[in-house]
MIMAR-805586 format. One record per residue (C-alpha): y, x, z. Coordinates in steps of 0.02 Angstrom, whole numbers, padded with zeros to 5 digits, always signed. Layout:
YXZ/...
//
This chain:
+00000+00000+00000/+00189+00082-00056/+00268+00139+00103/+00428+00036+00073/+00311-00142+00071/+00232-00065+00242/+00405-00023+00334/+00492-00178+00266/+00346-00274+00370/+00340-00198+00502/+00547-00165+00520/+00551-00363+00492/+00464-00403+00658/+00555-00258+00770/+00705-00284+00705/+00726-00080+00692/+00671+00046+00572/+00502+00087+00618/+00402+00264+00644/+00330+00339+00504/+00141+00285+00478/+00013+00334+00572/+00122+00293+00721/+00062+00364+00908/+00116+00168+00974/-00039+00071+00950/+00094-00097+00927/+00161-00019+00801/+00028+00051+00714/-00042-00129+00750/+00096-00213+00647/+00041-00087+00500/-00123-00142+00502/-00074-00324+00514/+00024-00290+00345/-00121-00205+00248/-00220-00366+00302/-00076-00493+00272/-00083-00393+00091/-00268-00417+00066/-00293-00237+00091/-00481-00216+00109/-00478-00069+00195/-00347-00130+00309/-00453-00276+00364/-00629-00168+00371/-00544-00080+00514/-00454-00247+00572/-00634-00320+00594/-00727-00175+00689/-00600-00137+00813/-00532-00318+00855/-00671-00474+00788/-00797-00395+00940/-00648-00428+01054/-00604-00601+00989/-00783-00664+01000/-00830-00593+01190/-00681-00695+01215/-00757-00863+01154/-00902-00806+01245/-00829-00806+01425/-00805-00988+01417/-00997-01023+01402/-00984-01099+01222/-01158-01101+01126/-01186-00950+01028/-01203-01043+00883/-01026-01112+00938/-00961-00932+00961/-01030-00886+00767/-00917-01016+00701/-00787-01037+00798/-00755-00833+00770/-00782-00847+00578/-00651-01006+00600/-00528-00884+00678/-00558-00736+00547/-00528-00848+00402/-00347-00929+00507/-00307-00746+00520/-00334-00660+00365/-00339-00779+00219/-00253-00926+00138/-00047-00938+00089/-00003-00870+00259/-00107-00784+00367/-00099-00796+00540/-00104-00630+00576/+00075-00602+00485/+00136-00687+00645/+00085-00549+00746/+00277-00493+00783/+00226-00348+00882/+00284-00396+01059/+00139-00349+01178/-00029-00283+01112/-00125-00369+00956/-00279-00371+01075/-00203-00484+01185/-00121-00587+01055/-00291-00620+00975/-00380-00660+01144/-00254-00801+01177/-00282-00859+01016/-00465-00868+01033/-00462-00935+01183/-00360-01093+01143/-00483-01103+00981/-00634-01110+01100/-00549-01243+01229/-00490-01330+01086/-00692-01341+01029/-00742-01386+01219/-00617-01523+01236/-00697-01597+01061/-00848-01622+01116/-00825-01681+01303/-00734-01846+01342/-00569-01813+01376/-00535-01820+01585/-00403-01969+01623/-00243-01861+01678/-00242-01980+01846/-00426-01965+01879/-00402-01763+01887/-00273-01783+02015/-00389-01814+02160/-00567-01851+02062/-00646-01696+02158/-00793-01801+02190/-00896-01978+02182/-00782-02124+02240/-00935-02189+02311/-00997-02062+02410/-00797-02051+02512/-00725-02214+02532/-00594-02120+02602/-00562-02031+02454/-00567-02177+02342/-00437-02261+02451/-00327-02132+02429/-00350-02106+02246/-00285-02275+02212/-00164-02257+02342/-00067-02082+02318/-00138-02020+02135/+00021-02099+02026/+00145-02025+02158/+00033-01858+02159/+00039-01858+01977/+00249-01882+01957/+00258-01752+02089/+00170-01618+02013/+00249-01660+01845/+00423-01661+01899/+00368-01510+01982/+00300-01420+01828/+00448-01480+01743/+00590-01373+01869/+00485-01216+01835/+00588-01084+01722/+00472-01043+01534/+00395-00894+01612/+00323-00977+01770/+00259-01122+01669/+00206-01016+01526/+00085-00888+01637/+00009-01052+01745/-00071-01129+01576/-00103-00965+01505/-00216-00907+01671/-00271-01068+01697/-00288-01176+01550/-00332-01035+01434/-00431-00938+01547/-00346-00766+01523/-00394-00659+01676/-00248-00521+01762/-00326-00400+01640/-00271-00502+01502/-00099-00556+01553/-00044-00360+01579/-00056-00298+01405/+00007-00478+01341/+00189-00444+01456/+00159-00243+01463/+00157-00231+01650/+00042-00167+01756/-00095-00296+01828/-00025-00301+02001/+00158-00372+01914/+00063-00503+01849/-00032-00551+01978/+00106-00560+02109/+00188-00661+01948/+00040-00768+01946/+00048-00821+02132/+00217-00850+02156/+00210-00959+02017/+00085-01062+02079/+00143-01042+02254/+00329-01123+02186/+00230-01266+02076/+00132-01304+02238/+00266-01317+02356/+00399-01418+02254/+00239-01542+02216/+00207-01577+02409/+00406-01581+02419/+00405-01709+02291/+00255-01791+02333/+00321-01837+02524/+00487-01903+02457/+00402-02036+02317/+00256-02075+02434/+00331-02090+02580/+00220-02003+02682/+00248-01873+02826/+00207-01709+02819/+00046-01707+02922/+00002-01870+02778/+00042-01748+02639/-00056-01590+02708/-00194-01723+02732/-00203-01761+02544/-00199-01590+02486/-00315-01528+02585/-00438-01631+02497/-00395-01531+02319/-00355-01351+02432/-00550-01299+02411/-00534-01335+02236/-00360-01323+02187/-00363-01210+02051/-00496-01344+01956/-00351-01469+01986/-00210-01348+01924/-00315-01333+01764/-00334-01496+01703/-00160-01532+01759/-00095-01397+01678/-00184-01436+01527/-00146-01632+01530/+00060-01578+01525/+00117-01492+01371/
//
């Protein structure tokens, strides 16, 4: 591929004049591979498939899927990425590591391929659905009682969080990226993104019980009472939450 087609790319999505190819930063020397492929290059996308399709597929993996699931849902995301009018990859802008970029990526793909073939949870019934109704009276009771007010809360809740805080809660737990995965995605170390990680679920938390004792009208030893219920569990309940609120 000419040089000029190469840097034009890849100056395109830094908005600077990039390093000479081959380039010691591997996001850089990322976006140059994402051009040969964009470009049909077949060596380009030789190399693109031996270093990063083994990634994107132990990705699918993780979440359980079938391996006949895996197979195709992989060769779905290979075909997004490197063929048709626009390829996928060519929005690859070259902010945070490809790696990462593709794991998210196959991630969603998988959940999106989970959520297919399972009946969709009722957004109210994974409020406080942590077990039968008929085995905890109790619990049904307050289901109907508390779950719309529960709901709002966590909502408006969700809702006062900056981009960032909302953005890492549904990418750790609706798509399932781990610490390991977030780092390279912000380029921090792990530790940043796990004290990231907590306080943002620490402030979504604590606004919804604020919220939640204002609409229901309950005092605080009522409110502790209900959450304690989803505490053991709470990160099941922040998932489909999460994942119910776009």
């Amino acid at each position: 591929m000419p040089d000029e087609v190469a840097e034009a790319y890849v100056r395109e999505r830094l908005g600077a004049s990039p390093p000479a190819r081959p380039s010691p930063d591997p996001t850089v020397a990322a976006l140059y591979l994402a051009c040969g492929c964009v470009h049909g290059d077949p060596a380009a996308i030789r190399a693109f498939d031996d270093r990063y399709m083994p990634d994107v597929a132990h990705a699918i993996e993780r979440l359980r899927l079938p391996p006949a699931d895996v197979a195709d849902v992989t060769q779905s995301i290979r075909q997004q990425l490197l063929t048709g009018p626009t390829p996928r990859l060519a929005e690859y802008a070259g902010r945070g590591e490809l790696a990462a970029w593709l794991r998210v990526i196959a991630v969603r793909a998988a959940l999106k391929r989970i959520r297919g073939r399972k009946p969709e949870v009722d957004a109210d019934d994974a409020l406080l659905a942590l077990r039968s109704v008929g085995d905890d009276p109790e619990l049904g009771y307050m289901k109907e009682l508390y779950r719309r007010a529960f709901r709002e809360s966590f909502d408006a809740a969700l809702e006062g969080l900056d981009v960032r805080d909302r953005t890492l809660l549904r990418q750790h737990f609706v798509d399932g990226l781990a610490i390991d995965d977030l780092a390279p995605l912000y380029q921090v170390h792990r530790a940043t993104v796990a004290r990231w990680v907590q306080r943002s679920r620490d402030k979504l938390l604590d606004e919804t019980r604020r919220q939640f004792m204002q609409r229901a009208r309950v005092s605080a030893r009522e409110c502790e009472s209900v959450l304690r219920m989803v505490k053991s569990r709470i990160d099941v309940t922040l998932s489909k939450l999460l994942g119910g609120t776009r």
